[in-house]
N, C-alpha and C positions, 0 to 999 in steps of 0.2 A: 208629807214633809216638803217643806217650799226648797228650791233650786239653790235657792241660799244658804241655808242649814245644813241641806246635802253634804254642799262643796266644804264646807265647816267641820261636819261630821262624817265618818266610813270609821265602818264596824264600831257607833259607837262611842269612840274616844276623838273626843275635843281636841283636834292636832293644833287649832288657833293658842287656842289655850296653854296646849302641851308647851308649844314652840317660844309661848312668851314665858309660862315656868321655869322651861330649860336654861334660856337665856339670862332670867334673871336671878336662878339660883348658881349659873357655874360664871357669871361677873362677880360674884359678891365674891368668890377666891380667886379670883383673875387666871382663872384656868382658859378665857374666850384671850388674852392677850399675844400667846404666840400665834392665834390664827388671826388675828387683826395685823401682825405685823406679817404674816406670809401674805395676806392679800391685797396689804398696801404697798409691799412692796413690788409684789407683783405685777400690780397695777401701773404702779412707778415706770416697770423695766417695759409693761407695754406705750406708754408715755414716750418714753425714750425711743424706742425704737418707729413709734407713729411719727416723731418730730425728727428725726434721719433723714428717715423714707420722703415726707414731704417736704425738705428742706435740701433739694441734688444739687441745689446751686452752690451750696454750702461742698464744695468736693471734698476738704485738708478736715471739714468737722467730721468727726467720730467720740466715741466713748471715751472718756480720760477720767476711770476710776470714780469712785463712792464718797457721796458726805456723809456723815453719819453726825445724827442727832437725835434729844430724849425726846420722844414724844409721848404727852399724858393724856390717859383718856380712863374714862368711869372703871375700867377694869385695873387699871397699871402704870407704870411706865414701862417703857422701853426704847431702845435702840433704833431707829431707823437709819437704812441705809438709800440715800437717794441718788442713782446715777447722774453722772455729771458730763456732758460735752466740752471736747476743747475748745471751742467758740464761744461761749458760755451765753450759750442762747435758748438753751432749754427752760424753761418755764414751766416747770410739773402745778398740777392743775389738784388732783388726788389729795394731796399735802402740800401746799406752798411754801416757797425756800423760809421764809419766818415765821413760817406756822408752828407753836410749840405745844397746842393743844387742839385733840380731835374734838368736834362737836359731836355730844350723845346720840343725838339724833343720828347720823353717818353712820357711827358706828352700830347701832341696831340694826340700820337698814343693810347695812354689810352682810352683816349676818343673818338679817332676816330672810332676804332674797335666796342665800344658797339655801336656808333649811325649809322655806316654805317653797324648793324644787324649780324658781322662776328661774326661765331659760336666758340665754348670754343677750338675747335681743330684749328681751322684757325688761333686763336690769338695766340694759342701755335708755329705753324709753324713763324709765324709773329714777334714774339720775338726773338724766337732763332736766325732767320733770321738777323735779323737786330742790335741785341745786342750780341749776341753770347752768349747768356745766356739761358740755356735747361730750360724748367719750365711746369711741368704737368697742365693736364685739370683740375685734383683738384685743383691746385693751384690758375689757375684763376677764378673758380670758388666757393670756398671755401669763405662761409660769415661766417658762424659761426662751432663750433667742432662738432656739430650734424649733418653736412655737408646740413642743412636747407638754403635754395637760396631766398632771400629777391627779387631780380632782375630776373627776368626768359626772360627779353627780353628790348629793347630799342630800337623803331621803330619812325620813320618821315613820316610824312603823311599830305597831304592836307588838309583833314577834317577828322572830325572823324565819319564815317558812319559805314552802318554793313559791306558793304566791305570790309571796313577797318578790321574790327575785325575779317572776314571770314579768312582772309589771315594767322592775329596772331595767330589763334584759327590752324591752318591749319600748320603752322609754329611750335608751340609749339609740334602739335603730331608730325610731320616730326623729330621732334631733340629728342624724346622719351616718352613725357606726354602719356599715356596710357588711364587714363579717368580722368575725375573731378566726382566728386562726387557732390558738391553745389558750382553752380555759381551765386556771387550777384553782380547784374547789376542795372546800372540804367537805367533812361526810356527810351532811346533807342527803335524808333521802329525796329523791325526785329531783334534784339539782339539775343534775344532767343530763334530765329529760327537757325539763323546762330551756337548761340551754340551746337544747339539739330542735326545739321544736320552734322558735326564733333564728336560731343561727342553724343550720340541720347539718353542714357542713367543719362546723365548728371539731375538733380535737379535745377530750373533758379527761383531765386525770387526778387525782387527788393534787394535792400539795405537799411538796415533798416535807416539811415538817411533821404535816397531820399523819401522813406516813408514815415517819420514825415513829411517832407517838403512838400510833396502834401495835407497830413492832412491836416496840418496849411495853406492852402491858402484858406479853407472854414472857417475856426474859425476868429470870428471878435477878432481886435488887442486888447480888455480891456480884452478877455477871454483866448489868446494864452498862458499866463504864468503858468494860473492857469492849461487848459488842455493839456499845455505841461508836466507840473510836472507830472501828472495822466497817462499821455500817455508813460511816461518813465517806470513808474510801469511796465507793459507787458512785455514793451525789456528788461528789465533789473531783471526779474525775476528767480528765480535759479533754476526752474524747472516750467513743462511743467501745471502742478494743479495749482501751481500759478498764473500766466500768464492768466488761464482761470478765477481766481477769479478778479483777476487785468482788467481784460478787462469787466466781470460781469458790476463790479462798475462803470467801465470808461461808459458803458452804461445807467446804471443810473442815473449816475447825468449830463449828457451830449447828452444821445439818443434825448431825444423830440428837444432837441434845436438843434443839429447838427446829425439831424439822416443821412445824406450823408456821412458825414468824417464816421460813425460808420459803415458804410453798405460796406466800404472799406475795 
């Protein structure tokens, strides 16, 4: 099998393929348009924050609020909100101020890049390339002014096993995560192998939802509501004394009868 097919095919399934199916069966219900508009907006707010930074001369400019306008594109309309300078010298590059239709092409590429896994420097080459518009790694990366990443990756995959997750896990240190400190999974067998064996110092505990959810498949259905409420006490306690008084109780008035869910 040539080097080319390879990279095309693993275990199999056509992910070239997969990736153009996906896309062009969830546009025709404009299910791809709130994520065209968190990326363009996003893009937007690092925009903004590139033309600040390189503009110090500019001391009295700062942020002064949102324009918002329809923008159309092969999935939708919607909403766009474009941050705006009190100088009114920003020039958004992404969306320009009379732009009132995205070109298809953009928008494929938008989304082609997170799902076909290219990294924040590859889309940078990948833009300029093809639109002739320069645009920093902050830029496409940039979710919010704390420079905090809602998204750290968008992978396709067959199943979701720990292989799968070895890779991500393995993927994420290669592009610079250094360690995790708490990772909450769910039951996944070998999860937390896989984690420990990337991060080794890593903390792995379920999630506290998938948690309740295994609880509640011992508790018969007339008592879930009543020991769900009690069981929320624990999680949702604001410190650590708490929590243990909260669970005290949840033992006694529920240990004899379900002493299994308690021993969990």
């Amino acid at each position: 099998m040539s080097e080319k097919i390879a990279n095309n095919y693993v275990g199999l399934v056509n992910y070239q393929e997969l990736e153009s199916n996906i896309l062009s069966s969830i546009r025709e219900d404009g299910a791809l348009t709130p994520l065209i508009k968190k990326l363009l907006e996003a893009s937007l707010e690092g925009e903004m924050e590139s033309h600040l930074s390189n503009n110090r001369n500019e001391e009295n400019n700062r942020r002064n609020g949102k324009n918002s306008k329809t923008l159309r594109t092969s999935s939708g309309s919607f909403e766009l909100l474009t941050p705006r300078d009190r100088e009114g010298s920003f020039e958004p590059q992404i969306v320009k101020k009379r732009q009132t239709n995205l070109h298809p092409e953009l928008e494929t590429k938008i989304l082609s890049t997170f799902a076909s896994g290219m990294g924040y420097r590859d889309i940078v080459s990948h833009v300029e390339e093809i639109y002739d518009h320069k645009i920093s790694a902050a830029e496409i990366s940039s979710i919010d002014q704390n420079g905090k990443k809602e998204v750290l990756g968008f992978y396709l995959a067959e199943s979701e096993g720990a292989n799968f997750w070895l890779g991500v896990l393995n993927d994420l240190k290669e592009r610079g995560v250094e360690d995790i400190l708490i990772a909450c999974v769910d039951g996944l067998e070998s999860f937390p192998a896989a984690i420990n064996s990337v991060f080794p110092n890593a903390e792995v505990q379920m999630c506290i939802v998938h948690q309740i959810r295994n609880s509640l498949k011992y508790v018969a259905s007339k008592d879930a509501k009543s020991f769900l409420s009690d069981l929320k006490k624990v999680y949702q306690a604001s410190s650590k004394k708490i929590a243990e008084n909260y669970l005290l109780e949840l033992d006694e008035k529920w240990g004899t009868k379900y002493p299994m869910v308690l021993a969990e």
